[in-house]
ZAMARGU-4260 file (C-alpha; in steps of 0.2 Angstrom, whole numbers, plus 5000, padded with zeros to 4 digits):
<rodrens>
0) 5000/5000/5000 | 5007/5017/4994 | 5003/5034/5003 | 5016/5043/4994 | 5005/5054/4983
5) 5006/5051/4964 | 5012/5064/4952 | 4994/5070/4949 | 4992/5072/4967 | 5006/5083/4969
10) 5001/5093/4953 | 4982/5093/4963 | 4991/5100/4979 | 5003/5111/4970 | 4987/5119/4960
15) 4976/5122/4974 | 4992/5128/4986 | 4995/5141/4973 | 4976/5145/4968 | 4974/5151/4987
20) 4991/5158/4989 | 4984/5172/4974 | 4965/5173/4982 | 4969/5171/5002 | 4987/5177/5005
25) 4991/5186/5023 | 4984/5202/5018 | 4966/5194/5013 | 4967/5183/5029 | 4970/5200/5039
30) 4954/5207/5030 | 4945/5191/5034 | 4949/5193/5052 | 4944/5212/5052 | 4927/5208/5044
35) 4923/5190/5047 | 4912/5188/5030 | 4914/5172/5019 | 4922/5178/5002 | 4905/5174/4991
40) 4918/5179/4975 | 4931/5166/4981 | 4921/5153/4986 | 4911/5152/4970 | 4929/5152/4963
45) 4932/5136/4973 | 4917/5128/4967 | 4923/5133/4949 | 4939/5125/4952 | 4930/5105/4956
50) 4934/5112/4976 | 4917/5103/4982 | 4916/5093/4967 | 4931/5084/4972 | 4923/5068/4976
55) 4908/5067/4963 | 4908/5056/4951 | 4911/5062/4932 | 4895/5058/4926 | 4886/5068/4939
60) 4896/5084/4934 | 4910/5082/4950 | 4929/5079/4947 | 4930/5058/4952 | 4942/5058/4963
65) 4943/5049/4980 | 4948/5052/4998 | 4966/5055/4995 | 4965/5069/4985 | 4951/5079/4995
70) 4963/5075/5009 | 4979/5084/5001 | 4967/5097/4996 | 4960/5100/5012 | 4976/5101/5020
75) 4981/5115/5007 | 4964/5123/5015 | 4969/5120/5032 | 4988/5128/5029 | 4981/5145/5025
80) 4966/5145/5038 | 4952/5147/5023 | 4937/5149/5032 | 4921/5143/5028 | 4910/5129/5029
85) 4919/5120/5019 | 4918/5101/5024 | 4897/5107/5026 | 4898/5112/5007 | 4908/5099/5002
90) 4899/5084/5008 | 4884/5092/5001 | 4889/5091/4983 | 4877/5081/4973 | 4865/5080/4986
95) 4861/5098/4989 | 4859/5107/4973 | 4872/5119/4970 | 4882/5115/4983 | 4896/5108/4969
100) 4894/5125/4962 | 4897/5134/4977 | 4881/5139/4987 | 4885/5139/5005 | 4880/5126/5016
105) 4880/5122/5033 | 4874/5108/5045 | 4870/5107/5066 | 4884/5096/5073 | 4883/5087/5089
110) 4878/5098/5102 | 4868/5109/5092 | 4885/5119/5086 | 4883/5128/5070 | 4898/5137/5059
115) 4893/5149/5048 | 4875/5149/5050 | 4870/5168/5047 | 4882/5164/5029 | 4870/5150/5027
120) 4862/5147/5008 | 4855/5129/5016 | 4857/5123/5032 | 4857/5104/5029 | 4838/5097/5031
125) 4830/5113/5030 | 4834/5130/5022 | 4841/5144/5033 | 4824/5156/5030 | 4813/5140/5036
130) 4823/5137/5048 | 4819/5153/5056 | 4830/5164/5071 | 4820/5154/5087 | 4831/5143/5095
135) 4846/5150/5086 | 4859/5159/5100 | 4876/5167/5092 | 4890/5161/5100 | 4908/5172/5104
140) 4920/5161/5094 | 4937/5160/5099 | 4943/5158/5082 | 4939/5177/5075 | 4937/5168/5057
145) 4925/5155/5065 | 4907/5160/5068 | 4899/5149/5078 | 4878/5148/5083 | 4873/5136/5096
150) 4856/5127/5090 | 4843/5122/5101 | 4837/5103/5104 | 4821/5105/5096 | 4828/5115/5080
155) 4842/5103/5080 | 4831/5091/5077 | 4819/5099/5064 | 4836/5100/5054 | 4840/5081/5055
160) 4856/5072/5049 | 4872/5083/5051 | 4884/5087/5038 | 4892/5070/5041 | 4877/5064/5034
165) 4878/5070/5016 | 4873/5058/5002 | 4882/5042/5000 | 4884/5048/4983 | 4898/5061/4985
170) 4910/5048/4992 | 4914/5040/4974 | 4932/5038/4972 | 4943/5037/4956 | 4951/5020/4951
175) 4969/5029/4951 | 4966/5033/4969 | 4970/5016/4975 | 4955/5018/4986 | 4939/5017/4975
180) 4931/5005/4985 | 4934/5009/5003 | 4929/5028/4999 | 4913/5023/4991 | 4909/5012/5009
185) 4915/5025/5020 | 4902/5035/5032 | 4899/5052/5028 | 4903/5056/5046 | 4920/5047/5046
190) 4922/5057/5032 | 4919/5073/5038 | 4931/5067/5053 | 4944/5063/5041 | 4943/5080/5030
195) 4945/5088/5048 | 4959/5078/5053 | 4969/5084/5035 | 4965/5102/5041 | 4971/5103/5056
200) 4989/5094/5046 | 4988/5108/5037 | 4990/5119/5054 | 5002/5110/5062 | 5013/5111/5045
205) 5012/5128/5045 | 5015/5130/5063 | 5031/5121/5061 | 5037/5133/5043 | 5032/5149/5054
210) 5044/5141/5068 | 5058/5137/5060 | 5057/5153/5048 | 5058/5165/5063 | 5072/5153/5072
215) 5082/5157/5058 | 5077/5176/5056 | 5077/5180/5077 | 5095/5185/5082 | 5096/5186/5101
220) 5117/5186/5107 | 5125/5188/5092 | 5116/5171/5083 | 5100/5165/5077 | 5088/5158/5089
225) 5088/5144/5078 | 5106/5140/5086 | 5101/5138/5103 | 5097/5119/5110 | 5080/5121/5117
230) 5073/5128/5100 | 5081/5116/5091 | 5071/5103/5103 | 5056/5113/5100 | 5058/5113/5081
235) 5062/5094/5080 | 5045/5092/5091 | 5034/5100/5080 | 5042/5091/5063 | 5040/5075/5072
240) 5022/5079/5078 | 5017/5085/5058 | 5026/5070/5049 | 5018/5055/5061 | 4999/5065/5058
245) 5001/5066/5039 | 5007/5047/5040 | 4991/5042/5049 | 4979/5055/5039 | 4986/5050/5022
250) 4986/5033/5026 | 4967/5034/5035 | 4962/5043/5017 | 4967/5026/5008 | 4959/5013/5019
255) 4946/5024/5021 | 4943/5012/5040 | 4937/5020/5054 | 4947/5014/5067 | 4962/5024/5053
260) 4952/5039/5055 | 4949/5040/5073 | 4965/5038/5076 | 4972/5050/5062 | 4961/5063/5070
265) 4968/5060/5088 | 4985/5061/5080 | 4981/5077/5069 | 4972/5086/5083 | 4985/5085/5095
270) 5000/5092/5081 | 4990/5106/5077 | 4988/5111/5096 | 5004/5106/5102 | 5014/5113/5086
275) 5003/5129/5085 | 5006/5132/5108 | 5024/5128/5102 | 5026/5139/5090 | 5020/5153/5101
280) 5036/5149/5113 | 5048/5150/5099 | 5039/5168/5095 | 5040/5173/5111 | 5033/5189/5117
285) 5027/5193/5097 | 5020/5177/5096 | 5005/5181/5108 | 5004/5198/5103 | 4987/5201/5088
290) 5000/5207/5073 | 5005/5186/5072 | 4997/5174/5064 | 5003/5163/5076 | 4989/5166/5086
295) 4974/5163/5073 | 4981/5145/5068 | 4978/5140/5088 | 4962/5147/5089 | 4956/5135/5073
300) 4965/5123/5079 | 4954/5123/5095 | 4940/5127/5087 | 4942/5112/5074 | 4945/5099/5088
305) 4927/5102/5095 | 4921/5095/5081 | 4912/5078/5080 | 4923/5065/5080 | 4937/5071/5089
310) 4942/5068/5106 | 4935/5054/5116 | 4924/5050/5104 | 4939/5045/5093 | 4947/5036/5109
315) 4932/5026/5114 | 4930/5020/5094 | 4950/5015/5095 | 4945/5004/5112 | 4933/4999/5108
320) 4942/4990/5093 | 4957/4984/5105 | 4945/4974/5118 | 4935/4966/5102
</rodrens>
């Protein structure tokens, strides 16, 4: 079994890393932050560009690919903190219309949490205007990018299935992907799980670049930070923590198995935090201070580990395959 990516994975990754490099560099983030609004004209451009589509089958209008590939992609997204709904959307396409295309759709999560809901073209089981404002609290989200609405039990319900819960349909994989089969049998909500898990690799990549980049740049005695031992050990963490979480997530995206998953979001979960607080100590006194971006990829990286399938509920499903 190979999870090195193919040649047309890398040219997938490559495309997308430079697509949001020209729409969403620092300076859009910064803007993002300053007025948390979704992008309407750079997330029709990711529909435009098979982003949601990913996973759709050619004959249905999508790309074809499988797991593997929205993984890498998702990572990209994850790198550069684009915000959105964007595992919502994604899961939807094909079984919400226009979702492929780029209509913005969210879904209540466990606990009633919503993302994005005042952004909200559909919310998954009902539309945002039937939905109505009862019931529906807004939230102070830690992550200045992340909106969040908590959902009553009663609404929550009305809404059904979450976004995990997106048709079957959207899960086709490509023959070339290695992974046709076990993407095609795979829960929507593993899957939602899984895409989570890739961006929060994403984070912890980053965390580690923005690290090492100031280690080098930050003189302090006469020589880069870089040079002094307890950096280095900080640095070599974080490499560690990213490489062994893009090991499990890229392999999880293959086998497409459950167990994989839950524990390639464990993994994941706890690079992007670790690497994100560790990347804060090597910044120092900037690190904390609101000019660094430092700051805004911990926030996501708490706010994505609230997610569904994170946490204990990836350790119980992990013992609960050891004691059968």
């Amino acid at each position: 079994m190979r999870f090195h990516p193919t040649e047309d994975q890398r040219a997938l990754r490559d495309g997308v890393r430079q697509l949001l490099a020209r729409r969403f560099d620092s300076e859009a983030l910064r803007a993002a932050v300053a007025a948390p609004r979704l992008d309407r004209v750079l997330w029709r451009e990711l529909g435009e560009a098979g982003f949601f589509a990913l996973r759709l089958p050619e004959t249905e209008g999508g790309v074809g690919l499988g797991l593997p590939e929205a993984a890498l992609v998702f990572e990209e997204a994850g790198r550069v903190l684009l915000p959105g709904p964007l595992i919502a959307t994604h899961l939807a396409a094909g079984a919400v219309p226009g979702a492929a295309e780029g209509e913005v759709v969210v879904a209540a999560v466990d606990g009633g949490l919503v993302e994005w809901w005042g952004e909200a073209d559909v919310v998954r089981g009902a539309t945002a205007e039937g939905a109505g404002p009862e019931g529906v609290v807004p939230l102070r989200s830690v992550d200045p990018l992340t909106p969040l609405h908590r959902v009553s039990g009663t609404l929550a319900r009305s809404l059904g299935p979450s976004s995990a819960s997106a048709s079957a349909s959207a899960s086709a994989a490509s023959p070339a992907s290695g992974s046709a089969s076990a993407s095609a049998s795979a829960a929507p909500v593993a899957i939602a799980s899984l895409l989570t898990a890739a961006e929060q690799l994403g984070t912890a990549t980053r965390a580690c670049e923005l690290a090492v980049q100031h280690a080098r740049a930050r003189e302090q005695f006469g020589q880069p930070i870089g040079g002094f031992q307890a950096v280095k050990h900080l640095c070599a963490d974080m490499l560690v923590r990213a490489e062994v979480a893009r090991a499990a997530v890229y392999a999880a995206a293959v086998t497409a198995d459950p167990t994989d998953i839950a524990a390639a979001r464990l993994l994941a979960d706890e690079a992007a935090q670790r690497n994100t607080r560790d990347c804060l100590q090597v910044h120092g006194g900037m690190g904390f201070t609101w000019e660094s971006d430092v700051h805004l990829h911990l926030k996501r990286a708490w706010v994505r580990s609230r997610r569904g399938g994170g946490g204990t509920e990836s350790e119980d499903r992990l013992a609960e395959e050891l004691v059968t």
